[in-house]
C-alpha positions, 0 to 999 in steps of 0.5 A: 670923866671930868667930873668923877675923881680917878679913885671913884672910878670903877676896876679893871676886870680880871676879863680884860687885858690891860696891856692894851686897856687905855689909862689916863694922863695928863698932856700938861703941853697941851692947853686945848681942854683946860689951862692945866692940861688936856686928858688923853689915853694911854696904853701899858704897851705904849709906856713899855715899847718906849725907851726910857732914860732915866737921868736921876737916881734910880732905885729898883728892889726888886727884878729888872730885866733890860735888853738895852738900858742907858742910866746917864745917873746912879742906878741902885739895884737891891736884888739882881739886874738882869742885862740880856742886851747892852748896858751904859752905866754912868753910875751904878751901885749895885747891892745885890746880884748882878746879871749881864747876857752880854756887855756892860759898859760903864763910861767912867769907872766900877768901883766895888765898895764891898765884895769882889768881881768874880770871874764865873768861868775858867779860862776867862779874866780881864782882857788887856787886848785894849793896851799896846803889844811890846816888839815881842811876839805878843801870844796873850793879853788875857789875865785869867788866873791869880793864885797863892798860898803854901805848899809842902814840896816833896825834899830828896836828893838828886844823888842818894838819900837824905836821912830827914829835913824839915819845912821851915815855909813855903810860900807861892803866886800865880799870877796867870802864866807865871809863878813865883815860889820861895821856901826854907828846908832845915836838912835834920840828917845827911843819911846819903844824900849828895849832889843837888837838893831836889824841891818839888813845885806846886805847878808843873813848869813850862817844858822847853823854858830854863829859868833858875832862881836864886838862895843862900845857906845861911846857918853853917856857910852863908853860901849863895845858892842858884835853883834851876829847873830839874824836870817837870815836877822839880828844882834842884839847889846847888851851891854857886859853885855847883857843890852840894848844899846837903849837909847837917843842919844846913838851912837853905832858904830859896826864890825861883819864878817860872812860867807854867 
């Protein structure tokens, strides 16, 4: 060995298994063979069944599977990280897929250069369990839905009929429990319609929970209006005075907020 270089050496077989077959290393804190160092052996198993940490920058493009690995430097993961057991990351850049089986924790901050932290399963989100509760009756710190968009809510009239309106905007956000939606109606005809404005939702609200919201006519009388909760599907807008706000050509422009 001492006199043959590590390339002339000959191949293991394809016979022989080399998780326990010995390589060779040199132990640099051992003087006793040579004042560089003294060989000794080594198994794959031995170099496998340690735990090792890794304090510089560590980049892997392939597949790394870990039941428990603490990175204290940037780890660079190309592809995917599967993480079956605990993770501490210090820092970590993550460029491709990433897999946890159960608990990442990073020791300072994730800080996401591109892409979104997607939430692979309904009903679960970020959990705010870690933050003190007010005086209330605390029922859930979990913040598992953000939505928005636009709606087309059905228009009719609490009493009769209205002849024809129009769909200025609409406009909505949710926000786990609670959403909050505004639109503009334009009434192009009265026909029968009388008493409240009803204005379908795009989420049903809460039953047993009144909340009213608020608006203005703002092209024929520049009245305000208040929207409260009609049913389980519906707003009903009225004038401040609880007088009707169905009337030609009147433009009603609306926010309410509720809990679903």
């Amino acid at each position: 060995m001492a006199d043959s270089k590590i390339t002339a050496l000959a191949s293991i077989s394809t016979s022989t298994d080399p998780a326990v077959d010995p390589l060779v290393i040199v132990d640099v804190s051992d003087t006793s063979m040579a004042a560089s160092g003294t060989s000794k052996k080594v198994t794959l198993n031995n170099l496998l069944s340690s735990s090792p940490t890794a304090t510089g920058a560590f980049t892997v493009s392939g597949l790394v599977t870990a039941g428990s690995a603490t990175i204290t430097g940037a780890a660079t993961v190309g592809t995917t990280l599967g993480v079956t057991g605990a993770s501490t990351l210090a820092s970590v850049g993550v460029t491709g897929a990433a897999t946890v089986g159960t608990t990442l924790l990073v020791g300072t901050n994730a800080t996401l250069t591109n892409g979104n932290v997607i939430i692979g399963t309904s009903g679960k989100g970020i959990d705010f369990s870690a933050t003190a509760n007010s005086s209330g009756t605390m029922t859930s710190e979990l913040l598992n839905d953000y939505e928005e968009g636009t709606w087309s809510p059905t228009v009719s009239a609490e009493t009769g009929t209205i002849g024809s309106t129009t769909l200025i905007s609409s406009a909505y956000t949710k926000i786990g429990r609670l959403v909050s939606v505004c639109f503009d109606i334009r009434i192009d005809a009265v026909g029968t319609g009388s008493a409240g404005l009803k204005v379908s939702l795009p989420f049903s609200p809460s039953l047993g929970q009144q909340t009213c919201g608020a608006g203005r006519e703002y092209i024929n009388t520049g009245k305000m209006c208040q929207v409260p909760k009609f049913d389980a599907t519906n707003v009903v807008v009225y004038f401040y005075d609880n007088s009707t706000v169905i009337g030609l050509l009147n433009r009603v422009m609306c926010s309410y907020t509720y809990f679903v």
